[in-house]
Backbone as a ProteinNet text record, in pm:
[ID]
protein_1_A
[PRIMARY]
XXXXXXXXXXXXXXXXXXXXXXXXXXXXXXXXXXXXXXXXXXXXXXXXXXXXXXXXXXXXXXXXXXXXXXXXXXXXXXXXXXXXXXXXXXXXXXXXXXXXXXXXXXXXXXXXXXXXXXXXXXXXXXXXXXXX
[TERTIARY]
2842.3	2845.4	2770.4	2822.3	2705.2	2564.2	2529.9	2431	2327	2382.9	2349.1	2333	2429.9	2414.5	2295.8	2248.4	2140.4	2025	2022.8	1904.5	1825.5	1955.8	1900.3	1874.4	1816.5	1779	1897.1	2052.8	2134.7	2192.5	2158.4	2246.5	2121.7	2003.6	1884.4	1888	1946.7	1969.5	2108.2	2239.8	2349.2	2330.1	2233.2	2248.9	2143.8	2055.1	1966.7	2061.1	2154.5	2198.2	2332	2398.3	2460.2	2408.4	2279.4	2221.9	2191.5	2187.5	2163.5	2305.5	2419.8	2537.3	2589.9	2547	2591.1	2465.6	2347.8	2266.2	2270.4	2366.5	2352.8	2495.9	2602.7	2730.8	2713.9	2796.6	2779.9	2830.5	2764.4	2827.5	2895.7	2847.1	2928.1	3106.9	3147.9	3269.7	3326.9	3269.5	3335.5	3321.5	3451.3	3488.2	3503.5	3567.2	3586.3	3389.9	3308.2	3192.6	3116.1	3183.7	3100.1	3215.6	3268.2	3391.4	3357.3	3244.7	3213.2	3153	3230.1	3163.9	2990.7	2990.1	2849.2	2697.3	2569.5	2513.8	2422.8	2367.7	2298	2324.6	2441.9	2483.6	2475.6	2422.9	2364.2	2235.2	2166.1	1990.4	2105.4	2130.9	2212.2	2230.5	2311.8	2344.5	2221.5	2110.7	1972.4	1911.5	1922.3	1853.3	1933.1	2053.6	2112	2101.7	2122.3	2159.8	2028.4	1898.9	1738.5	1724.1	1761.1	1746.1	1782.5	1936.4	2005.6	1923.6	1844.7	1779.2	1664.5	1580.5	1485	1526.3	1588.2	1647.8	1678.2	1807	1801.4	1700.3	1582.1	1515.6	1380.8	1405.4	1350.9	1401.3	1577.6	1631	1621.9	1639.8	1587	1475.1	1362	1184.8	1178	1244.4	1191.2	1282.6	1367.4	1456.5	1373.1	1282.6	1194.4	1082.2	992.1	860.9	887.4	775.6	764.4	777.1	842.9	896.8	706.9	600.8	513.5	472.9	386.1	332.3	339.7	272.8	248.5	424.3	510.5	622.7	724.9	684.4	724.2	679.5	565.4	503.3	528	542.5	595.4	737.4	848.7	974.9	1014	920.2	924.7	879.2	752.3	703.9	827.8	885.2	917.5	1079.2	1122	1269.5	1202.9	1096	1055.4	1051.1	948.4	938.6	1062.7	1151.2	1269.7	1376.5	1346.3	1412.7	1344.7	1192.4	1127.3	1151.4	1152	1202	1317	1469.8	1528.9	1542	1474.7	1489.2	1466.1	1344.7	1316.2	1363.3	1432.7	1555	1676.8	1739.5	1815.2	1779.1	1666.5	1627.7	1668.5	1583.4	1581.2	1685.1	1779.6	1891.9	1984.5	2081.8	2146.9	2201.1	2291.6	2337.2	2267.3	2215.2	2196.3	1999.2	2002.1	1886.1	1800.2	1654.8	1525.9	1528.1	1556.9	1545.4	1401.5	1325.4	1215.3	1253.5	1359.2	1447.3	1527.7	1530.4	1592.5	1462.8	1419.2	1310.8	1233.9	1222.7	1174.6	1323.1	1410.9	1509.9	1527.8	1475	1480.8	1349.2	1270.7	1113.6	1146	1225.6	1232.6	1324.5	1448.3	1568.7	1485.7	1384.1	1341.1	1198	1169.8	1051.2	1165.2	1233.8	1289.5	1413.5	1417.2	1484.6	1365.3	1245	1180.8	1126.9	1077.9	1012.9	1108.9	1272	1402.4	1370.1	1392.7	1366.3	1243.9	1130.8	1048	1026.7	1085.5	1122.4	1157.1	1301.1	1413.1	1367.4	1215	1147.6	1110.7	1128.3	1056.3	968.7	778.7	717.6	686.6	803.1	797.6	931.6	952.6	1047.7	1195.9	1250.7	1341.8	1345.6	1259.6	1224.3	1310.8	1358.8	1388.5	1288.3	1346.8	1221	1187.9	1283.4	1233.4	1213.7	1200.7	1192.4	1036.3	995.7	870.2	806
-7648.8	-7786.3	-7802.9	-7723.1	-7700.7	-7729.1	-7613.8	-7600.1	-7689	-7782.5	-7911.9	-8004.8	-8041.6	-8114.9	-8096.6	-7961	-7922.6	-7934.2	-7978	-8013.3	-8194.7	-8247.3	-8372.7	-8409.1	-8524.6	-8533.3	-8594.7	-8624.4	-8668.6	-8558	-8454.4	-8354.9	-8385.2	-8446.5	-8442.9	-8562.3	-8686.8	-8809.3	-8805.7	-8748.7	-8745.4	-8668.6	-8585.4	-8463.2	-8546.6	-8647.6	-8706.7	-8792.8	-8871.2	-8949.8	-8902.7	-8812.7	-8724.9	-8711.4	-8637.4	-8593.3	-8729.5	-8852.4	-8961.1	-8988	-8981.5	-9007.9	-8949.5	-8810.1	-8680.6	-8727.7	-8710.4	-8731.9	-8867.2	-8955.6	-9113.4	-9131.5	-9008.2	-9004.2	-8928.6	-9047.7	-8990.5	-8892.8	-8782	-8667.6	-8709.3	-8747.8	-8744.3	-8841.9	-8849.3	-8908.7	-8796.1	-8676.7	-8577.2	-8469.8	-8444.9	-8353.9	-8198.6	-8205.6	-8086.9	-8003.6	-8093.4	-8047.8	-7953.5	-7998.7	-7924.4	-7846	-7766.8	-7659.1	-7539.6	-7536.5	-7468.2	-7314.7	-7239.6	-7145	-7058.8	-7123.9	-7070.7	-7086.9	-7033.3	-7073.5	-7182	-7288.1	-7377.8	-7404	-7424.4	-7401.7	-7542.1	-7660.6	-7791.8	-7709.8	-7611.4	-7582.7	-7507.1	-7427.5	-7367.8	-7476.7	-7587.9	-7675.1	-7680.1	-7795.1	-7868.2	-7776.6	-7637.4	-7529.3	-7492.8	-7533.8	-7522.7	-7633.7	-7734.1	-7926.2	-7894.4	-7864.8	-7879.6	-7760.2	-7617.7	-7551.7	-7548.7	-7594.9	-7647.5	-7794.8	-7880.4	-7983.5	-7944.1	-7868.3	-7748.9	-7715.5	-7634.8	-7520.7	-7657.4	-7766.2	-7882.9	-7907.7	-7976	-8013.3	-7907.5	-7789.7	-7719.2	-7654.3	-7652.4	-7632.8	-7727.3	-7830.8	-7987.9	-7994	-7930.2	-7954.7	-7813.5	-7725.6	-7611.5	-7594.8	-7676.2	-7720.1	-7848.6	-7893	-7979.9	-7929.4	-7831.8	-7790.5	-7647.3	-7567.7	-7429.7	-7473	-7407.2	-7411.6	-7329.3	-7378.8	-7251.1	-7295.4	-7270.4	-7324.4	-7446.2	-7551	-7663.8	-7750	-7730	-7786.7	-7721	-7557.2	-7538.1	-7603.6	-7634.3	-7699.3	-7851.2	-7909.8	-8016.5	-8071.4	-7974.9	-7986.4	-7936.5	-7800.3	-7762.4	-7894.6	-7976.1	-8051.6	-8211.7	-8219.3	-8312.3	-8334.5	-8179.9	-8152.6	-8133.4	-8068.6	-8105.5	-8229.2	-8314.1	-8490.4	-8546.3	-8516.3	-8589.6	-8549.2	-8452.1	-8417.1	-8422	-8447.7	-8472.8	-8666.4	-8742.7	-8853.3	-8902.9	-8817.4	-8864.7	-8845.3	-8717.4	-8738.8	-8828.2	-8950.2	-9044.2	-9173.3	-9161.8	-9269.7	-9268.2	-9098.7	-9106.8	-9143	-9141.6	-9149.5	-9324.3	-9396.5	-9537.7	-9582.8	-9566.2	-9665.1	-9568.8	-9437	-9417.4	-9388.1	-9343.2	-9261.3	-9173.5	-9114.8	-8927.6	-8924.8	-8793	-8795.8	-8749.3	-8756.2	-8676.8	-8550.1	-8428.9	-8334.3	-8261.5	-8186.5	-8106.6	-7938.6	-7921.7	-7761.1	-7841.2	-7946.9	-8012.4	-7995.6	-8049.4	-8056.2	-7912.4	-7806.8	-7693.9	-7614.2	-7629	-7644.1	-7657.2	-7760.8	-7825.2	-7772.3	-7723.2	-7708.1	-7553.7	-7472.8	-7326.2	-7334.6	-7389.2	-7381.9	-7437.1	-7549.5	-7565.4	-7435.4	-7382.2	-7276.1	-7120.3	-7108.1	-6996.3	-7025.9	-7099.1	-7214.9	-7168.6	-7207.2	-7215.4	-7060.3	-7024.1	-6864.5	-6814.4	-6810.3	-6766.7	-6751.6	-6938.3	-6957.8	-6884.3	-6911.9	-6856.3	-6707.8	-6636.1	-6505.3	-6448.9	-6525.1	-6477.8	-6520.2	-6571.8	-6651.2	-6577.8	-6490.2	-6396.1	-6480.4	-6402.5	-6493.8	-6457.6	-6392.9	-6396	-6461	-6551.7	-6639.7	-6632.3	-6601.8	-6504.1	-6424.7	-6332.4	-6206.7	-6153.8	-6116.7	-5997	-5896.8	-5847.8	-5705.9	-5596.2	-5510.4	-5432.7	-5505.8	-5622.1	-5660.4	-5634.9	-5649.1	-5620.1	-5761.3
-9200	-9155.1	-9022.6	-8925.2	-8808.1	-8760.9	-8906.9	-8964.8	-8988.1	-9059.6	-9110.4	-8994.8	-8936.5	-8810.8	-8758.1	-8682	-8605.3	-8672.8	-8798.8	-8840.7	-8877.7	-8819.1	-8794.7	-8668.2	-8625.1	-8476.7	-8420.3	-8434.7	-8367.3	-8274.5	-8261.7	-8145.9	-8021.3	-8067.6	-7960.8	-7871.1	-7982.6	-7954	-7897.9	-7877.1	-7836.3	-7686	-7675.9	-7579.7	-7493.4	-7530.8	-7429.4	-7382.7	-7472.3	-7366.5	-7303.4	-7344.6	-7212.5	-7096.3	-7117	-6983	-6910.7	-6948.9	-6889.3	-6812.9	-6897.6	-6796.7	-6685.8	-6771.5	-6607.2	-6552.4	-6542.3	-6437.5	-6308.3	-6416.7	-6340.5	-6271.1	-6270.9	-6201.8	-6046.6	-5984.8	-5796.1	-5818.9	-5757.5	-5711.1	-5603.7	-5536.6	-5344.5	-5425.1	-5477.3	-5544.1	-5634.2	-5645.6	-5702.4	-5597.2	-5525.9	-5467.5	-5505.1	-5619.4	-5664.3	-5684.3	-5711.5	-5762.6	-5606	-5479.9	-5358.8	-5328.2	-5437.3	-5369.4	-5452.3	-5537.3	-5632.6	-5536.9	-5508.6	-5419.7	-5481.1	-5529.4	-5644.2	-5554.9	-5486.4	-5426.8	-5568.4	-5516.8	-5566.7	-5708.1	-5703.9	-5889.8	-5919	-5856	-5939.1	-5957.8	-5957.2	-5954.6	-6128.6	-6078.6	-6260.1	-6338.9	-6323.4	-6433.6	-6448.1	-6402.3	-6415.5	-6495.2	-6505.6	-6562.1	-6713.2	-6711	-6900.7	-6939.8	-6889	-6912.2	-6981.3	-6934.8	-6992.9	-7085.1	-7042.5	-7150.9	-7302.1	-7295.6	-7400.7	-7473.5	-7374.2	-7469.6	-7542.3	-7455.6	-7549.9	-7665.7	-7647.8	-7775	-7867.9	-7822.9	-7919.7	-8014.3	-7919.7	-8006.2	-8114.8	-8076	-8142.1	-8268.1	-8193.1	-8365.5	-8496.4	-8450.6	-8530.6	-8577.3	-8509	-8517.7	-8640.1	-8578.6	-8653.3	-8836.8	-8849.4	-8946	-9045.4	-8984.5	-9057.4	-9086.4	-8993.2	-8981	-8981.8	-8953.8	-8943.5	-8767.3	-8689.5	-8585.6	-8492.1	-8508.4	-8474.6	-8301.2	-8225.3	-8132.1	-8078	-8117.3	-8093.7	-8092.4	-8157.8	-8149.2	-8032.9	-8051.2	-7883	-7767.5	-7790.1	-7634.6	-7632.9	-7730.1	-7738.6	-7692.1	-7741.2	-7712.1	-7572.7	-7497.1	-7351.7	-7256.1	-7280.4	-7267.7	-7264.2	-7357.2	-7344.4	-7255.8	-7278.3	-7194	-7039.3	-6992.5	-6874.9	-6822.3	-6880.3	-6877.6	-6868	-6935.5	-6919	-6777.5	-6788.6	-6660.5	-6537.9	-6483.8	-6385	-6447.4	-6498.5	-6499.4	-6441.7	-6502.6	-6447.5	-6307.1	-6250.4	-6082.5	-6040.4	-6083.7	-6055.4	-6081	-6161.9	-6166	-6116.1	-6097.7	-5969	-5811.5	-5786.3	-5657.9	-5637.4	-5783.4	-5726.9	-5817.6	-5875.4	-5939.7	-5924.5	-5874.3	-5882.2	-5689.4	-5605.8	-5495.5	-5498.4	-5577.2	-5599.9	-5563	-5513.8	-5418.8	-5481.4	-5509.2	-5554.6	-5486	-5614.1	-5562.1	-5686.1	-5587.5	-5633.6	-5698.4	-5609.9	-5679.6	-5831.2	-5834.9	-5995.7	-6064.8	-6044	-6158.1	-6155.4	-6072.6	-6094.7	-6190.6	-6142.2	-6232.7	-6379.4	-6408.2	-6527.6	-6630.2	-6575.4	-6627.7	-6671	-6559	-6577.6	-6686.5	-6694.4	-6821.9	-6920.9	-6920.4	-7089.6	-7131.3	-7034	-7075.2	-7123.9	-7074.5	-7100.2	-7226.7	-7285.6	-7380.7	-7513.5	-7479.1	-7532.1	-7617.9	-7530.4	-7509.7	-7623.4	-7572.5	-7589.8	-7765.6	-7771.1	-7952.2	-8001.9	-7947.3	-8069.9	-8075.1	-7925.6	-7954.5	-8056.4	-8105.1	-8185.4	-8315.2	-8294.9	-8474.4	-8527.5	-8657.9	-8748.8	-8739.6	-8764.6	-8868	-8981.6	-9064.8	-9159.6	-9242.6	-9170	-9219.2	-9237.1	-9377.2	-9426.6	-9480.3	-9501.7	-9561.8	-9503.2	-9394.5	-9327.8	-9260.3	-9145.7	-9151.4	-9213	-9318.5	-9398.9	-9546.9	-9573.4	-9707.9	-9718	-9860.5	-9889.2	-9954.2
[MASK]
++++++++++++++++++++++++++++++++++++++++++++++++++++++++++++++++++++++++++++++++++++++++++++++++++++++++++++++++++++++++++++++++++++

């Protein structure tokens, strides 16, 4: 059932607009969030929040298509864009400040997202590796 899910585009369309709500919530109103003894662990979230939309939309892309090149750079491409966007809509419609370690952030979690998937891509499909 999972399965199935991840192969339509609603986990891409649900998970974009998540990242729109966490991105558009004051931090400075969540206390608990600056007690996190973690060094720069909003630079960690910004870096799974985007990696996880990568991988999203590549499991979806590669569930319709042969998952090859061009749809990696597309889906790295577009989880970057979205996340150097919203810095810019936090800056001017939300409290929350333009940060440049976010969006380097966000660019590194969807490339290594990326890389990650087509690593783990046979290209030989489902054969297996010793099948003939």
């Amino acid at each position: 059932m999972v399965k199935d899910i991840l192969k339509t585009p609603w986990p891409s369309i649900l998970w974009t607009g998540l990242i729109f709500i966490l991105l558009s919530i004051d931090t400075g109103s969540l206390e608990s969030a600056s007690r996190i003894p973690i060094p720069h662990f909003d630079k960690i979230v910004h870096f799974g929040i985007f990696g996880l939309y990568a991988w999203i939309i590549l499991k979806w892309r590669a569930s319709v298509s042969r998952a090859g090149i061009i749809i990696a750079i597309l889906s790295f491409f577009v989880s970057s864009l979205y996340g150097t966007a919203m810095e810019f809509y936090q800056e001017k419609f939300t409290a929350r400040e333009f940060e440049l370690g976010d969006i380097y952030a966000d660019t590194i979690g969807a490339l290594v997202a990326t890389i990650g998937f087509m690593a783990t891509k046979s290209p030989y499909g489902n054969r297996g590796r010793n099948q003939n």
